[in-house]
BABA-716188 format. One record per residue (C-alpha): residue number from 1; x, y, z. Coordinates in nm, 3 decimals. Last residue first. Layout:
site pos:NUM; px:X; py:Y; pz:Z
...
***
This chain:
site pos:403; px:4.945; py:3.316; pz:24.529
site pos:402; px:5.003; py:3.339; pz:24.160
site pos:401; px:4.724; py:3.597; pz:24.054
site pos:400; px:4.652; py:3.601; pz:23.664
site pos:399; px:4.289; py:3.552; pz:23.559
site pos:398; px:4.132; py:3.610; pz:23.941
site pos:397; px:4.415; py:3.890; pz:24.007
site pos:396; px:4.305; py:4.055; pz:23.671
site pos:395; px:3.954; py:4.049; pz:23.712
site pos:394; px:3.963; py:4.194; pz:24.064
site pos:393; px:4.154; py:4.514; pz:23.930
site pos:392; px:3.826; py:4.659; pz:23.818
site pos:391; px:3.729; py:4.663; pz:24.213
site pos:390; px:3.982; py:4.920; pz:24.251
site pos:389; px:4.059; py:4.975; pz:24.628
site pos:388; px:4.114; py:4.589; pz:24.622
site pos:387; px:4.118; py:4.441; pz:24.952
site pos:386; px:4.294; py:4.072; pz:25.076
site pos:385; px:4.421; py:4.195; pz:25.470
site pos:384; px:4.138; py:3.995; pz:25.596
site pos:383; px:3.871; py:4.075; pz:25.885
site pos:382; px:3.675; py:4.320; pz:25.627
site pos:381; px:3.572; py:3.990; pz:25.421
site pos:380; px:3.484; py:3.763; pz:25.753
site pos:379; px:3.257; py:4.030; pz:25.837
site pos:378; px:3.072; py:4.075; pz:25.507
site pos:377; px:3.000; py:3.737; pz:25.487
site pos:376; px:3.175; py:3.369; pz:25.314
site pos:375; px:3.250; py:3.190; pz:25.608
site pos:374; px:3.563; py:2.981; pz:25.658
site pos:373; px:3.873; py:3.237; pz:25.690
site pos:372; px:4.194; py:3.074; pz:25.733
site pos:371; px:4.361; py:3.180; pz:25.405
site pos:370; px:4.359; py:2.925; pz:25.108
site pos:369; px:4.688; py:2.948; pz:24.821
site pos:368; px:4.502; py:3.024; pz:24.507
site pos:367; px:4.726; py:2.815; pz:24.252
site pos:366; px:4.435; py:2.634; pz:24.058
site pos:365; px:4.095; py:2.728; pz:24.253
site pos:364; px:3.935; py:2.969; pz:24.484
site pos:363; px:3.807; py:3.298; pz:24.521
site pos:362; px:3.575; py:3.505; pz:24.740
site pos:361; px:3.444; py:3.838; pz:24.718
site pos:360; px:3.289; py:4.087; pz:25.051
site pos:359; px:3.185; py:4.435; pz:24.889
site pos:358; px:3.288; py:4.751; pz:24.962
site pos:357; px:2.985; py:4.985; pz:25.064
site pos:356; px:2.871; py:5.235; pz:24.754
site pos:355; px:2.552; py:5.192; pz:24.792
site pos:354; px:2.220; py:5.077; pz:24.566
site pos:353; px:1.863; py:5.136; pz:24.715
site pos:352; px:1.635; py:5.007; pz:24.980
site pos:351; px:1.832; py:5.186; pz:25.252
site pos:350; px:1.732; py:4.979; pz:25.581
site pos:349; px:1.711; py:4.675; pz:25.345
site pos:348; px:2.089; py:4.707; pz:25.185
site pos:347; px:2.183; py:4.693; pz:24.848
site pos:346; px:2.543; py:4.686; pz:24.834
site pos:345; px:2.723; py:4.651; pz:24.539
site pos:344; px:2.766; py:4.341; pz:24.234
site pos:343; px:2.751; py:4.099; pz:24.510
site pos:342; px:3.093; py:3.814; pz:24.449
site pos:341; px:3.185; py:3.471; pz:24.391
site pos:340; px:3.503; py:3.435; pz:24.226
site pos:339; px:3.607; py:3.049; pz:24.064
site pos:338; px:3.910; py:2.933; pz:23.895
site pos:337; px:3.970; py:2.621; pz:23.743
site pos:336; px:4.217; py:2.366; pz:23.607
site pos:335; px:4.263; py:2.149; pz:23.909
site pos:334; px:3.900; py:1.967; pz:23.895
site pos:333; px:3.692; py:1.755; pz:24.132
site pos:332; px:3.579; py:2.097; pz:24.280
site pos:331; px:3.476; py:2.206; pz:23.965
site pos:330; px:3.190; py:1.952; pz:23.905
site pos:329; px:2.983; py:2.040; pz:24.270
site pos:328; px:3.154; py:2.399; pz:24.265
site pos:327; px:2.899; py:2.536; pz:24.000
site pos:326; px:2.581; py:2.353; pz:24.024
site pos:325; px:2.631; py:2.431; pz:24.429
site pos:324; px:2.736; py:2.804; pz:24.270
site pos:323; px:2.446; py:2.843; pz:24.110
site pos:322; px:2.152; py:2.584; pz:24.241
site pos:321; px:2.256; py:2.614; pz:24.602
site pos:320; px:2.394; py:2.934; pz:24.636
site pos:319; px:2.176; py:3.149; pz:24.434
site pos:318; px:1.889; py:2.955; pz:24.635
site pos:317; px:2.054; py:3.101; pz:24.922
site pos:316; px:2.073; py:3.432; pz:24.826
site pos:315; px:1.736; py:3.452; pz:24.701
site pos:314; px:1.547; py:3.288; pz:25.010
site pos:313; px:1.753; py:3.532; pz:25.241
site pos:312; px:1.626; py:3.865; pz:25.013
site pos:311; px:1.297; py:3.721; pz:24.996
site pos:310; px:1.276; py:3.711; pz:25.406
site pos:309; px:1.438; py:4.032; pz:25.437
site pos:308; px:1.170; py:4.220; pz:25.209
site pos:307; px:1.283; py:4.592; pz:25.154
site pos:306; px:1.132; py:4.577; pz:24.803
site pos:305; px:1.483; py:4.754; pz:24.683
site pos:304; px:1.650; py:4.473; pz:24.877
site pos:303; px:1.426; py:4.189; pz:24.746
site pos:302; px:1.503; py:4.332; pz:24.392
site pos:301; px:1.898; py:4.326; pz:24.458
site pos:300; px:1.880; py:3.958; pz:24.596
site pos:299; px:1.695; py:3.876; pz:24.269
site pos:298; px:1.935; py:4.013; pz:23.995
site pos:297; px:2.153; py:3.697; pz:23.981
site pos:296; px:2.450; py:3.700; pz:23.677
site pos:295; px:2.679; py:3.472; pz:23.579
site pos:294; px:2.979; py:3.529; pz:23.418
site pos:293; px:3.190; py:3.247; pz:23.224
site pos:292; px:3.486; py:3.249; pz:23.063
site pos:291; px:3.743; py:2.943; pz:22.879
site pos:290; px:3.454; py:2.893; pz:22.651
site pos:289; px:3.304; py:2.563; pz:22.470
site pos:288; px:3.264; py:2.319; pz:22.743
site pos:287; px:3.250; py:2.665; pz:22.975
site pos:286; px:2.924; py:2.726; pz:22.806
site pos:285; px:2.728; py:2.428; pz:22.920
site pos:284; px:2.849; py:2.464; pz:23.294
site pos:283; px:2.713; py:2.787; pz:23.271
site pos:282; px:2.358; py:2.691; pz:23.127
site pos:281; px:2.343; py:2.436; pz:23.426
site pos:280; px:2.383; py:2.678; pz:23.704
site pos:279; px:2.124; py:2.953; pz:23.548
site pos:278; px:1.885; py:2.649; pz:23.429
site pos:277; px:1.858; py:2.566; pz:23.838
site pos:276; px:1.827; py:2.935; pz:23.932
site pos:275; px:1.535; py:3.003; pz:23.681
site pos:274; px:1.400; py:3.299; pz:23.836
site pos:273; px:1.097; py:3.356; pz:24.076
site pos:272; px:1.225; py:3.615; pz:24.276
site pos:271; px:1.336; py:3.805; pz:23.976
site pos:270; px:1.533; py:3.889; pz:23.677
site pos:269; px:1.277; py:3.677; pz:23.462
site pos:268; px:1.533; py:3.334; pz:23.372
site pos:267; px:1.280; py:3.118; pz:23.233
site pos:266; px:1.463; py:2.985; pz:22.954
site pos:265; px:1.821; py:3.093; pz:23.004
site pos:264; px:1.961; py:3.336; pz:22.725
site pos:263; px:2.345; py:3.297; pz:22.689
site pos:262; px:2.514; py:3.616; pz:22.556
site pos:261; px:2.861; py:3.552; pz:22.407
site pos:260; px:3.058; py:3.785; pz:22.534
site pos:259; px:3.274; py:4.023; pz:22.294
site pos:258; px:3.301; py:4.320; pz:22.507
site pos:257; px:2.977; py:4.532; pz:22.364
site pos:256; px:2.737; py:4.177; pz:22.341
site pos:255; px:2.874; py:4.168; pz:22.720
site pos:254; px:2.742; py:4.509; pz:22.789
site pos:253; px:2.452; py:4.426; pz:22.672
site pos:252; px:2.363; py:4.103; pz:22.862
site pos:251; px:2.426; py:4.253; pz:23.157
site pos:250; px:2.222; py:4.572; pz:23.112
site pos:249; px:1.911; py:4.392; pz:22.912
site pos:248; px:1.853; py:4.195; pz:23.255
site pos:247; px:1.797; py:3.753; pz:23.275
site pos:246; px:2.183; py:3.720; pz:23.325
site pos:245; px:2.414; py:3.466; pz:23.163
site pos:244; px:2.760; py:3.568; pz:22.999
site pos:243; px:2.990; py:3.384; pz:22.797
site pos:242; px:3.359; py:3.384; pz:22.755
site pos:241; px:3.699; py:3.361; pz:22.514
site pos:240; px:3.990; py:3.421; pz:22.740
site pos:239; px:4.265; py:3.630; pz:22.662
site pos:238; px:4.261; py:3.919; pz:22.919
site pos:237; px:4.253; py:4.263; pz:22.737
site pos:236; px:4.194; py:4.123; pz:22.390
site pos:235; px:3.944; py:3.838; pz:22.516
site pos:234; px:3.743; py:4.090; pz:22.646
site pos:233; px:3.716; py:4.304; pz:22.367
site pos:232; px:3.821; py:4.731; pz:22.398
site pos:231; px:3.513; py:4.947; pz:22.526
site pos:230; px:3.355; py:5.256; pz:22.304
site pos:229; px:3.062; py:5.336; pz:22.455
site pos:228; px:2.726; py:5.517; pz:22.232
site pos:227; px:2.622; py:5.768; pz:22.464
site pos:226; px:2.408; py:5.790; pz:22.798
site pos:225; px:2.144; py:5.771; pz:22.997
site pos:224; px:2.040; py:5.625; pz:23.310
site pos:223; px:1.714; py:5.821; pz:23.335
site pos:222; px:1.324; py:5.841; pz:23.208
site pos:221; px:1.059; py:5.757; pz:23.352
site pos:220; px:0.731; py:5.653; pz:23.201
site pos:219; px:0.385; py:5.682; pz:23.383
site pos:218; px:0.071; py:5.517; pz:23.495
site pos:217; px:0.219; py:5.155; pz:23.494
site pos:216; px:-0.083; py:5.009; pz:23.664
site pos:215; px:-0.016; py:4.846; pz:24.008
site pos:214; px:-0.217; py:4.545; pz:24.076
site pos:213; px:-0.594; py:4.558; pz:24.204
site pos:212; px:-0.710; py:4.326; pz:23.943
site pos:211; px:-0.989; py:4.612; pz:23.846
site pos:210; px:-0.632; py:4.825; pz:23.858
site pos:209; px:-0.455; py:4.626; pz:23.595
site pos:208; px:-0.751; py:4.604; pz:23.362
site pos:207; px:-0.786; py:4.940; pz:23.314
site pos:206; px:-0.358; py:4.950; pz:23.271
site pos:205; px:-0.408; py:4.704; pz:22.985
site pos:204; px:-0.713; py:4.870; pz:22.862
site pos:203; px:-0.455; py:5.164; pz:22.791
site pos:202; px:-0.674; py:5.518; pz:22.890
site pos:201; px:-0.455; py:5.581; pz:23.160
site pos:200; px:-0.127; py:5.504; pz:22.946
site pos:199; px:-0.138; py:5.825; pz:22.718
site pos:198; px:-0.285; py:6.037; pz:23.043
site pos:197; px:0.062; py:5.987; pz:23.238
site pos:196; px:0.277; py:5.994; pz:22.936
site pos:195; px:0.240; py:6.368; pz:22.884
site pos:194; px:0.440; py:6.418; pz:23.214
site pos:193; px:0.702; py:6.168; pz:23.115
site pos:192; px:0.749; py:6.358; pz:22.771
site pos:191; px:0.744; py:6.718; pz:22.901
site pos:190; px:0.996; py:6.591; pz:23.164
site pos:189; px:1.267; py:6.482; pz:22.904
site pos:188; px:1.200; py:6.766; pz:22.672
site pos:187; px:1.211; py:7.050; pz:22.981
site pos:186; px:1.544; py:6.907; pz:23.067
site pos:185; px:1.763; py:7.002; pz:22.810
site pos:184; px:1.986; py:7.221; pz:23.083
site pos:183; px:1.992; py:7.048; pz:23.379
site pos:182; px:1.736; py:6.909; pz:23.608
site pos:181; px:1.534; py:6.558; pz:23.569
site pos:180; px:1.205; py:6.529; pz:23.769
site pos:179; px:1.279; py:6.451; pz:24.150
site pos:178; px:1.098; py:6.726; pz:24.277
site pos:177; px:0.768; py:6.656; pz:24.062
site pos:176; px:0.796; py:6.289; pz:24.177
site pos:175; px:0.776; py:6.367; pz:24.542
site pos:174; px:0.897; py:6.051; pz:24.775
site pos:173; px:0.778; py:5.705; pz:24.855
site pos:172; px:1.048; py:5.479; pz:24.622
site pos:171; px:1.294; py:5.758; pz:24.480
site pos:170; px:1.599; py:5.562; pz:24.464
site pos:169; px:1.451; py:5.249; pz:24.273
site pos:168; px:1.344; py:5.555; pz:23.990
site pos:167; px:1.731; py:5.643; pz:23.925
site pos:166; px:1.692; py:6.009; pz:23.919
site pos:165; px:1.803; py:6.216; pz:23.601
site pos:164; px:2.103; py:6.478; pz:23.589
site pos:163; px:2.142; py:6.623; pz:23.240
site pos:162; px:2.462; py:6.516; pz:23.144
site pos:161; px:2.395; py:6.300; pz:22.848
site pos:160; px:2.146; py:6.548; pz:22.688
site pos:159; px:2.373; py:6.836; pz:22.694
site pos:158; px:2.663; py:6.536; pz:22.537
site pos:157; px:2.397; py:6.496; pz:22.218
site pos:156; px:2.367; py:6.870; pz:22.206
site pos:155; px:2.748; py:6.925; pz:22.163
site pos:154; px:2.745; py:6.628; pz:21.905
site pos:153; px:2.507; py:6.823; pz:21.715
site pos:152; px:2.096; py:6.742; pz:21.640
site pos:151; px:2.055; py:6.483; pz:21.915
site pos:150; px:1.803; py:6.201; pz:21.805
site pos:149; px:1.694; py:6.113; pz:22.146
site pos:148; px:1.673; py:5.682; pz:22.216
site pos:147; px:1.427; py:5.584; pz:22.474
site pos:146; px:1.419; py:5.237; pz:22.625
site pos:145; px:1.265; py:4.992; pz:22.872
site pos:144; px:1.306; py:4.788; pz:23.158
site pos:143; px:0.927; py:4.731; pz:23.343
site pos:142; px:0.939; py:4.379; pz:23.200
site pos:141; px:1.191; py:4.335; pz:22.934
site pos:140; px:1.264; py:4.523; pz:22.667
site pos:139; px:1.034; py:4.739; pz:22.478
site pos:138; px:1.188; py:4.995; pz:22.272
site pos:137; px:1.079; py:5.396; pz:22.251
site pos:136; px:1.184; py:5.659; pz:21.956
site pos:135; px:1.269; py:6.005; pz:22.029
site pos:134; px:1.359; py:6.293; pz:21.734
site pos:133; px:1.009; py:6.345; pz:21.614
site pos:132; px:0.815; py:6.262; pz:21.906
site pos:131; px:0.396; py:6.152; pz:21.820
site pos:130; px:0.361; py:6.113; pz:22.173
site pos:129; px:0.086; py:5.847; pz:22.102
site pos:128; px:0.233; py:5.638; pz:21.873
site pos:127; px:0.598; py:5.561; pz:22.082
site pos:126; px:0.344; py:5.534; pz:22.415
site pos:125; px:0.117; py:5.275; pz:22.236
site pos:124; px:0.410; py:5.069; pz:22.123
site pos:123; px:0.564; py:5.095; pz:22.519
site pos:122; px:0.226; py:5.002; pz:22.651
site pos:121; px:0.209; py:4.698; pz:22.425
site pos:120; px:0.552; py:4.588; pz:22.482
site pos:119; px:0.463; py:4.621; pz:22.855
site pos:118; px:0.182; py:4.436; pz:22.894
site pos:117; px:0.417; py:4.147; pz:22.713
site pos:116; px:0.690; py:4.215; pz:22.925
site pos:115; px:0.491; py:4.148; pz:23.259
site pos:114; px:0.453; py:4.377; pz:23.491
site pos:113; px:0.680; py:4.400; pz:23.810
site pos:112; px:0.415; py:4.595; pz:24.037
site pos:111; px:0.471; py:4.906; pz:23.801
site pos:110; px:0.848; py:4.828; pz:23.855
site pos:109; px:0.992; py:5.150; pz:24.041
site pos:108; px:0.640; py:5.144; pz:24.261
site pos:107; px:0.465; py:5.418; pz:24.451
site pos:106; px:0.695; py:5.705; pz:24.317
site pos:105; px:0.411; py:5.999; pz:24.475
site pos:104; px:0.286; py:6.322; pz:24.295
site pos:103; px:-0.071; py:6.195; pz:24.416
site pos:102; px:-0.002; py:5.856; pz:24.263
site pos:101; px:0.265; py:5.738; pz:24.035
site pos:100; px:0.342; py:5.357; pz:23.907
site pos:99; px:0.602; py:5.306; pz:23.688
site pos:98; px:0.709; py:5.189; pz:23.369
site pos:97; px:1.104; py:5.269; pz:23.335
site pos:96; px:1.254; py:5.409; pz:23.024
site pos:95; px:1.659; py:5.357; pz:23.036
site pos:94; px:1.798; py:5.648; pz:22.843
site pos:93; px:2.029; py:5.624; pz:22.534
site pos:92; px:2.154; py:5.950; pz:22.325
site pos:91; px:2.171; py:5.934; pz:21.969
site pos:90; px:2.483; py:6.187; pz:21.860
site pos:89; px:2.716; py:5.895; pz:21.652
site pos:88; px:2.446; py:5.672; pz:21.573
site pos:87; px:2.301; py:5.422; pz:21.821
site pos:86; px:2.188; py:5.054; pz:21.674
site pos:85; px:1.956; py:4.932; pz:21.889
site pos:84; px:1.972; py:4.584; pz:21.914
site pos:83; px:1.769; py:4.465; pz:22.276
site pos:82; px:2.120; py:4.363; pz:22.360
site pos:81; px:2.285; py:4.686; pz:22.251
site pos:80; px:2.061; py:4.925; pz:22.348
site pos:79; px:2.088; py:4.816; pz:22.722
site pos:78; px:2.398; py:4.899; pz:22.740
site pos:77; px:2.342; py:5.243; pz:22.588
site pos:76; px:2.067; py:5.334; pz:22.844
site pos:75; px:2.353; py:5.209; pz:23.133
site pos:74; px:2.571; py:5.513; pz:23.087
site pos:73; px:2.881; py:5.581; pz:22.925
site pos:72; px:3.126; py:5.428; pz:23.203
site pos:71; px:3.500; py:5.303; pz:23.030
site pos:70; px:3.789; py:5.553; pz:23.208
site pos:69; px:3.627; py:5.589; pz:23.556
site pos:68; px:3.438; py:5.229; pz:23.489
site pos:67; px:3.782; py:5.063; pz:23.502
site pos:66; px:3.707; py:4.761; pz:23.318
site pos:65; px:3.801; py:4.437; pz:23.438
site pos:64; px:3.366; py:4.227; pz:23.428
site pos:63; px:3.340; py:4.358; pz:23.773
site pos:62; px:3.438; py:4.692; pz:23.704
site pos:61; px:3.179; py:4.694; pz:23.401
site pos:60; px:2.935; py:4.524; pz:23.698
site pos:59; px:2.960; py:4.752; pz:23.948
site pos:58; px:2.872; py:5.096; pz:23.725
site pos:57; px:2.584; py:4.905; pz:23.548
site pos:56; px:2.474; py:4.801; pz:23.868
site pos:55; px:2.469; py:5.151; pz:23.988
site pos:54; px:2.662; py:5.310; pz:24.290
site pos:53; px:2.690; py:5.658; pz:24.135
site pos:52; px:3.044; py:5.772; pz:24.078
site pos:51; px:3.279; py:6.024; pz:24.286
site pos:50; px:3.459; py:5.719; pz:24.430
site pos:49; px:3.446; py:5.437; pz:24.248
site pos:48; px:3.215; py:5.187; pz:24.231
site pos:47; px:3.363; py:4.800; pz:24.253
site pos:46; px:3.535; py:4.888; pz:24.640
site pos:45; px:3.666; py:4.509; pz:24.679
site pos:44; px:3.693; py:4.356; pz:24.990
site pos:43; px:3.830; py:3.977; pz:25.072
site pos:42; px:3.803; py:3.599; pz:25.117
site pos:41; px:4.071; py:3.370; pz:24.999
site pos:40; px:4.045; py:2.972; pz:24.913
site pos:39; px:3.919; py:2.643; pz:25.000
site pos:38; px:3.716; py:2.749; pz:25.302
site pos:37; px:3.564; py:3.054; pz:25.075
site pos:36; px:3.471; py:2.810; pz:24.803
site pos:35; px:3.303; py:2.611; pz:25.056
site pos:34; px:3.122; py:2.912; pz:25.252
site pos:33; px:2.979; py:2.973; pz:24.890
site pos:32; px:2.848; py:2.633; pz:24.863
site pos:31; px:2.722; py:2.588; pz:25.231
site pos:30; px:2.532; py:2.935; pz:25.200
site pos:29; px:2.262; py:2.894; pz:25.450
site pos:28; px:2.108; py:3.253; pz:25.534
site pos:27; px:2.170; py:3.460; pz:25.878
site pos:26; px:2.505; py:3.627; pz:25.761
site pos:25; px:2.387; py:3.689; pz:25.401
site pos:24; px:2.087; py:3.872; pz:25.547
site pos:23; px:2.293; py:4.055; pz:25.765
site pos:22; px:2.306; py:4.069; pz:26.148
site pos:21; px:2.278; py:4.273; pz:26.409
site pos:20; px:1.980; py:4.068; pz:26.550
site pos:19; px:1.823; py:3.994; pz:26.227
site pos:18; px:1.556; py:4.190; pz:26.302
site pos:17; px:1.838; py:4.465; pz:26.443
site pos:16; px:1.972; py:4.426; pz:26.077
site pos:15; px:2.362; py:4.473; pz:26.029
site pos:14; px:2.398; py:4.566; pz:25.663
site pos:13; px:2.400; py:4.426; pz:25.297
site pos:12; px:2.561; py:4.194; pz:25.045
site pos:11; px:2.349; py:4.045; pz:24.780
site pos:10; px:2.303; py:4.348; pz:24.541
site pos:9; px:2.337; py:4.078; pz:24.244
site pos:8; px:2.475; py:3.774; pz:24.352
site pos:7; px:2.775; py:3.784; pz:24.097
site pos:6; px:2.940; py:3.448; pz:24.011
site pos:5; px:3.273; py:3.471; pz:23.759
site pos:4; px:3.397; py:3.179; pz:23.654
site pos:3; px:3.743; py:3.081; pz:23.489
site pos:2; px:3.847; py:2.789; pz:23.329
site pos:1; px:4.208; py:2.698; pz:23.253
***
C-alpha cells in the first residue's frame, strides 16, 4: 500500500467580500483536488491545539501523527536538524529572520524575500561582527536562519526556551520596540537584534539592495525557539518507510528527526515561483522506493502573509495541477493507494498571519468508502459529519481506517 500525504501550505482561508463571500480556494480551479474529494471523504481537522500557537511547525508535526501537545519543542530545533546543527543537551534553537525595519516599523518578515546567497553572507558577517561567546548564527535558506545559545545549566537552557518571542509574519506594520521578546533572559536576545541593525547597514549587500530599491535586511529577529526534541520514528509508530519534499528547513527537519528521507527538488524556493512540476514528479519517484510520501507547498501561505488574493489563487491551483494532477493522474489507475490532501492551518488574507481555524482534508483510495460531497472547500468540509478534534489522529485514520 502507498500512502500520500499533500499539504497546501496555509491554503485554506475566509469569506472575501472581493471574492464575493468567497474564499480563495472556493473561487480557484482545483479539478484534481475536487477529484479526489468526488472519489472519497471530505472533512475538518483542528491540526493546532487548543492553548498552542497556530504555527506551521505546530500543524505540520500533527499532520505528519504526532500529537504536538506531547511532541512540540519549537521550530528553531527543526530547523537545526536539516541545515545539521548538532544541539547539545542545554543549546537552545531560535529561528533568525532577516528583516526589514524602518522608523521602529516590521516593514517586511522576508527582507523582500532575499536570496540565500545575500543572506549567507549577511548571516557570516553578523556571527563576526557580534563577537557572541555563547551564540553562533547558520545560514539557511533565504530570509530563514538560525541562532543557537550556549545555555550554561539545563535550568537556564529551559529560561531561554520560554521567553516569549513574536513570530515576525505576525507583526507586519506594527512597533518593533513593543514587540521585542519579554521574559526573563530577554535583555540578551534584544541586545543582539538591536546591535544587528548597524552590523548589516554598512554590508555592501544591503547598499546595494536599497540603490535597487528592494528591501535591505536591516535587522535580525529572533523567535521560534526551542530545545533539542525527542520524537519516536515514523515507521515505528505507523510502519511505513517514507520521504518528504518541501523547499523550507522546518519540513525537511523534522522529517530528518522522524526517520524521513528528505528529498531536495531542484528549484523548489518556498515561494511563488517554486518548482511545482519537479515537486509532483520527485514524489512519484520516491514512492517506487517508499511506502510514504509528504509533500509540502509553502506558496499559498506566503501569498496569504503578502495579503495578495490573486497569488494566493495562482498558488493553489498550480499546487493542484502539477502536485496532486501529477499525483492522482498514475494513482487513480491503481487500488493500492491512499491519498490526503490537506492546508497545514489557516492563513487567511484579511488576517495575513497563521490561525487556528479547522481545516477542510480530503481522502481517497483502497477501502475509503466515497461520501456525496464533490468540491474540495472549506464549506463542503464543515457540511460533513467526518471531523477530527485532534488533527494528529488524521494520520492514523489515513494509514488504518476501514470505511
Amino acid at each position: 500500500m502507498k500512502y500520500i500525504v499533500l499539504v497546501g501550505d496555509g491554503m485554506s482561508d475566509r469569506p472575501l467580500d472581493e471574492l464575493n463571500g468567497r474564499t480563495p480556494l472556493e473561487v480557484s480551479h482545483c479539478r484534481n483536488m475536487d477529484e479526489i474529494v468526488k472519489n472519497g471523504r471530505i472533512g475538518t481537522a483542528a491540526t493546532v491545539p487548543k492553548g498552542m500557537a497556530p504555527a506551521s511547525d505546530v500543524a505540520n508535526l500533527s499532520i505528519l501523527g504526532y500529537d504536538p501537545v506531547k511532541y512540540y519543542s519549537g521550530r528553531g530545533p527543526l530547523e537545526a536538524e536539516n541545515i545539521g546543527v548538532d544541539l547539545r543537551e542545554n543549546d537552545v534553537a531560535f529561528r533568525c529572520n532577516l528583516i526589514t525595519e524602518a522608523g521602529d516599523k516590521m516593514v517586511d518578515y522576508s527582507a523582500g524575500h532575499i536570496t540565500s546567497s545575500e543572506a549567507g553572507a549577511l548571516m557570516e558577517t553578523i556571527d563576526k561582527a557580534l563577537c557572541v561567546e555563547n551564540a553562533k548564527f547558520y545560514s539557511g535558506i533565504s530570509y530563514r536562519n538560525l541562532m543557537v545559545l550556549k545555555a550554561k545549566s539545563g535550568e537556564e537552557a529551559h529560561r531561554f526556551s520560554k521567553i516569549k518571542c513574536a513570530p515576525p509574519h505576525d507583526i507586519v506594520n506594527k512597533s518593533i520596540s513593543r514587540n521585542f521578546p519579554h521574559g526573563e533572559g530577554r535583555e540578551i536576545l534584544v541586545d543582539l537584534m538591536k546591535r544587528s541593525k548597524e552590523i548589516l547597514a554598512q554590508t555592501d549587500i544591503n547598499k546595494v539592495r536599497i540603490d535597487l530599491g528592494e528591501n535591505p535586511a536591516s535587522m535580525i529577529w529572533l523567535w521560534g525557539q526551542g530545545l533539542r526534541p525527542n520524537m519516536p520514528l515514523f515507521k515505528d509508530l505507523y510502519g511505513a518507510s517514507g520521504s518528504i519534499i518541501s523547499a523550507v528547513d522546518l519540513l525537511k527537519g523534522m522529517g530528518k528527526i522522524v526517520g524521513l528521507k528528505v528529498i531536495d527538488v531542484p528549484g523548489a524556493t518556498g515561494y511563488y515561483d517554486t518548482n511545482y512540476a519537479g515537486k509532483g514528479e520527485h514524489a512519484l519517484r520516491a514512492l517506487e522506493e517508499r511506502d510514504f510520501v509528504f509533500v509540502h507547498v509553502e506558496a499559498p501561505d506566503e501569498a496569504g502573509h503578502n495579503g495578495d488574493i490573486r497569488e494566493k489563487i495562482t498558488a493553489i491551483e498550480n499546487f493542484d495541477k502539477f502536485v496532486v494532477g501529477a499525483i492522482w493522474k498514475e494513482y487513480k489507475k491503481r487500488n493500492d493507494f491512499r491519498i490526503m490532501v490537506l492546508p497545514d492551518h489557516a492563513t487567511p488574507i484579511n488576517c495575513r498571519t497563521h490561525t487556528a481555524d479547522p481545516v477542510p482534508f480530503a481522502i481517497c483510495g483502497k477501502d475509503i468508502e466515497p461520501d456525496n460531497a464533490c468540491v474540495f472547500s472549506e464549506a463542503a468540509s464543515r457540511a460533513t459529519r467526518l471531523t477530527f478534534r485532534e488533527g494528529w489522529l488524521l494520520m492514523k485514520y489515513l494509514i488504518y481506517a476501514r470505511t
